[in-house]
N, C-alpha and C positions, 0 to 999 in steps of 0.2 A: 969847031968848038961850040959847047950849045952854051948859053947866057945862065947865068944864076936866074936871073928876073923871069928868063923863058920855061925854065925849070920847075920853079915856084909857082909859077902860074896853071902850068899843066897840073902840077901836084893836087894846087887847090881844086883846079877842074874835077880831077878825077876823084876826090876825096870829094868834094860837094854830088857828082852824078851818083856813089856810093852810095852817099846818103839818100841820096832821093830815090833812088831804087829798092834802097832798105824799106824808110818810109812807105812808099808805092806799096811793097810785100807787106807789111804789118795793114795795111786798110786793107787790102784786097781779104787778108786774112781774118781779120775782124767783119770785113762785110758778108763773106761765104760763111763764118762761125758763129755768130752771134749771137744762134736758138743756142748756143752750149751756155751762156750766161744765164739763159730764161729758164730754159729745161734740163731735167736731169732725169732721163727715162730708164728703166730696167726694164730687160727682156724677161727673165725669169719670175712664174707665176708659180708661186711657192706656197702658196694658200687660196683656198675658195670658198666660200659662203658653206658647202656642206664641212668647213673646221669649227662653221660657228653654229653647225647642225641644221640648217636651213638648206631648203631643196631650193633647187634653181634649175635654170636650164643654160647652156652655153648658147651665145645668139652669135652667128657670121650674118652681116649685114652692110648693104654702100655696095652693092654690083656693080663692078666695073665691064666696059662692052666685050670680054673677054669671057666674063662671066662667074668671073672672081671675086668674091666679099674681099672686100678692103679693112672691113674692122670687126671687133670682136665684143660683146660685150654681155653681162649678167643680165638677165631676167630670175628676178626674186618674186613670185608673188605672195601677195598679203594672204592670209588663213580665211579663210571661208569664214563669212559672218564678220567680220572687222570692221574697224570705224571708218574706213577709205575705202573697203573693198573692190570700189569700182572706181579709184585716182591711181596715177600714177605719177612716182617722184622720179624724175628724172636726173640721176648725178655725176657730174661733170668737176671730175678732181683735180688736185693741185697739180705741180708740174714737176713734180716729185714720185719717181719709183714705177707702179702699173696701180692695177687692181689688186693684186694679192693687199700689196699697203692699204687699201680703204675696207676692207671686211669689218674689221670692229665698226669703223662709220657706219656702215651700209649694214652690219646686222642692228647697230643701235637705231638707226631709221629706220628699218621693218619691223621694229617696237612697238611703231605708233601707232602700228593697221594699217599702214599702204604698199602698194606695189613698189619696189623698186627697182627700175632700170638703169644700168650702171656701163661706162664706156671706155675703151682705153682708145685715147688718140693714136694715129698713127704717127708709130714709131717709137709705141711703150706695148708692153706683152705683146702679145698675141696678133694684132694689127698690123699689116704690113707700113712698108714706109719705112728709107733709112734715116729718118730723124723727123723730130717735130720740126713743124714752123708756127706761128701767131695764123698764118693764114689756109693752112691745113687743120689745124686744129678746129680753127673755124668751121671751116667746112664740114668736118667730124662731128660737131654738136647738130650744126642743121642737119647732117644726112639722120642723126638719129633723132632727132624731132621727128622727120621726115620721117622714121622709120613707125614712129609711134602714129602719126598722123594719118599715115595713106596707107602705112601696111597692117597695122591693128586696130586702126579706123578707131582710135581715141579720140575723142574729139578735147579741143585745147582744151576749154573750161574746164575738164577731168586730169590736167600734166601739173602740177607745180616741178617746175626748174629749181637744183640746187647746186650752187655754183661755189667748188671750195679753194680758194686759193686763185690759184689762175685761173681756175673754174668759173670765179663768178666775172673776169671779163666776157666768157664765151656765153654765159648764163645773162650776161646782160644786153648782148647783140640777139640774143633768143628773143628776150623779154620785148627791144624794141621790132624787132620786124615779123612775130610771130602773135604777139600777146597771149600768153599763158595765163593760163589760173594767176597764176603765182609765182616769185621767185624769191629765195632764200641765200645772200651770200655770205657765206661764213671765211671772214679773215680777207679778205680781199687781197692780191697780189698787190705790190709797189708798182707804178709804172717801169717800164724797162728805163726809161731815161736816168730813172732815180738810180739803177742799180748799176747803167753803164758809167755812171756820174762817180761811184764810190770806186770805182778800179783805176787805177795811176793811168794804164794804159790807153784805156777810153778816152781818159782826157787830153792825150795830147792828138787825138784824132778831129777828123772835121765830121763832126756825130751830125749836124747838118744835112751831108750828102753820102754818108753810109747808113744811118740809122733805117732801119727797114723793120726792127720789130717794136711794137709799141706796148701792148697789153695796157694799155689804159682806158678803164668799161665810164670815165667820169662823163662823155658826150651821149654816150648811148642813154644813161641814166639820167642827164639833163633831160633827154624828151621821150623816153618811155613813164607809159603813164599804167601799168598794171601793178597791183599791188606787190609792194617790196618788203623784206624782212631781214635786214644789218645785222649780223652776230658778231660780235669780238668773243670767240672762242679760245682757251689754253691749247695752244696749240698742242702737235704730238712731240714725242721725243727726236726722231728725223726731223722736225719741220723748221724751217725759219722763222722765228717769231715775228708776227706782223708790225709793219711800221707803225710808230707812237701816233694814234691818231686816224691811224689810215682808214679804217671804216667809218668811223663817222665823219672825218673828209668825205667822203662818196655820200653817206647821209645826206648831209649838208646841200651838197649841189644837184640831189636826185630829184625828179618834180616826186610832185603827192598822187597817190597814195602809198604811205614808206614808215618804217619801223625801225628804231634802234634800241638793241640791247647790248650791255658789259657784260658778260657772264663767263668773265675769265676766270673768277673765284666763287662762281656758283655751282652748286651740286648739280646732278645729273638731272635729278631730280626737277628741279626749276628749268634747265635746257628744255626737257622732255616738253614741259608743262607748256614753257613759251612757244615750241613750235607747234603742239595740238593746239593751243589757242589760234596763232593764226592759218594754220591746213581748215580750223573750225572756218574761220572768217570770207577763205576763198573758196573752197569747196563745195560748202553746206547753205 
C-alpha cells in the first residue's frame, strides 16, 4: 500500500521538476531568441535607388576566407560638381525591414550633394547570415568603415556616420573607436533592457544572466569626442515611434562637441537645412 503522504509528496516532486523544466525551456528560449525582440529583418528587396531615379552600383563586400562577401550594400554617388562631392555619408538603418525600406531616406540624403553608402546587416536583404545579432551587426558597420577606409582609401575626415534607429548604437561605436568627420543620429533606439522590460514574459526571467543584447550607444557617447548631431525626427509609418525623451537622453550624457534638434514638426525644408549646416561644419 503506498501512503497518501508518500503520494502527495511525489505529486509535488514531480509537479515542482515540471516546472523547472518548463521554466529552464522559456530562458534557454529567450536567451537563443532574443535579437527577435530587437530586430525585425526582411529578406525581400523590393525597391532600389534607380525607383527613386538615381544610379548606384550594387557593393558585395566583408570577404570571408572562402572568398565569399558577407554583405551587400548601395553606393550612390553624389553628381559631379556638388557641395560634398568628395564626402561620403555612410548609413547605418534602423532594425526594421532591409534597404529597399530606406530609399526615400537615402534619396532625401543624396539631396544634399554627398555620396551615400548604404548597408544591410547580416541577416536583412541581401547579406548572408541567418539572423541579426547586436554583435554582428557590429562588426557589419566596422567592415564597412573598413570598406570605405582601406578599400577606397577615403580617408575619415571625408565619412560622416548616420546612424538611424538602431543604427545610431552602431554609428556610435563607429564614432568612438574610428573618429569620423561626423556622426548624425536620428531617433535613437531604446535600450534593449527598456524593451525586454515592457513584455510580461521578460519579467519573470533572471534578465541578469540571460540578457546578452544591449544596444545602448549612452557609454560610447560619454567618451567619443567627434562632432555629434541628435535628431528627433516623425518617424516613418512602419517605425516605432521613439521613446519620450530618448534623444535628447543621449544628448545629455554625450561629451561635447554635440547638437540637438526637435524636428518632428518641422518641414523638409528646415531638416534639409540643419543637416547642410552641420556636413558644412565638419567637412568644410
Amino acid at each position: 500500500m503506498v501512503s497518501a503522504r508518500w503520494l502527495a509528496t511525489a505529486l509535488a516532486l514531480t509537479f515542482l521538476l515540471a516546472a523547472f523544466c518548463a521554466y529552464g525551456t522559456l530562458c534557454l528560449l529567450f536567451y537563443q531568441g532574443q535579437w527577435q525582440m530587437l530586430f525585425h529583418p526582411s529578406r525581400a528587396i523590393t525597391t532600389t535607388p534607380a525607383n527613386a531615379s538615381l544610379a548606384y552600383d550594387n557593393i558585395r563586400f566583408d570577404v570571408t576566407e572562402s572568398g565569399m562577401p558577407r554583405l551587400e550594400g548601395w553606393w550612390i554617388p553624389a553628381a559631379p560638381q556638388s557641395r560634398y562631392g568628395g564626402d561620403t555619408l555612410l548609413y547605418l538603418h534602423d532594425a526594421r525591414g532591409d534597404l529597399s525600406d530606406c530609399v526615400p531616406a537615402l534619396a532625401a540624403l543624396h539631396t544634399l550633394g554627398i555620396t551615400v553608402f548604404a548597408i544591410d546587416y547580416r541577416g536583412f536583404g541581401q547579406s548572408t547570415g541567418q539572423h541579426p545579432t547586436e554583435r554582428l551587426a557590429t562588426d557589419d558597420s566596422v567592415a564597412a568603415w573598413t570598406y570605405l577606409t582601406d578599400t577606397r582609401h577615403i580617408p575619415a575626415r571625408s565619412i560622416v556616420v548616420y546612424g538611424d534607429g538602431v543604427g545610431a548604437t552602431f554609428a556610435a561605436r563607429i564614432a568612438l573607436r574610428f573618429a569620423p568627420a561626423g556622426v548624425i543620429l536620428e531617433n535613437p533606439n531604446p535600450p534593449a533592457r527598456q524593451i525586454f522590460a515592457a513584455d510580461a514574459r521578460a519579467r519573470i526571467l533572471p534578465m541578469w544572466l540571460l540578457q546578452k543584447e544591449y544596444l545602448d550607444p549612452a557609454a560610447d557617447l560619454a567618451h567619443a569626442h567627434v562632432p555629434r548631431l541628435f535628431l528627433d525626427l516623425a518617424p516613418g509609418a512602419e517605425a516605432a515611434p521613439p521613446s519620450p525623451g530618448r534623444t535628447y537622453q543621449l544628448f545629455a550624457v554625450s561629451s561635447a562637441p554635440k547638437q540637438y534638434y526637435d524636428l518632428r514638426f518641422a518641414p523638409v525644408s528646415a531638416v534639409n537645412a540643419t543637416l547642410r549646416r552641420f556636413l558644412d561644419e565638419v567637412l568644410h
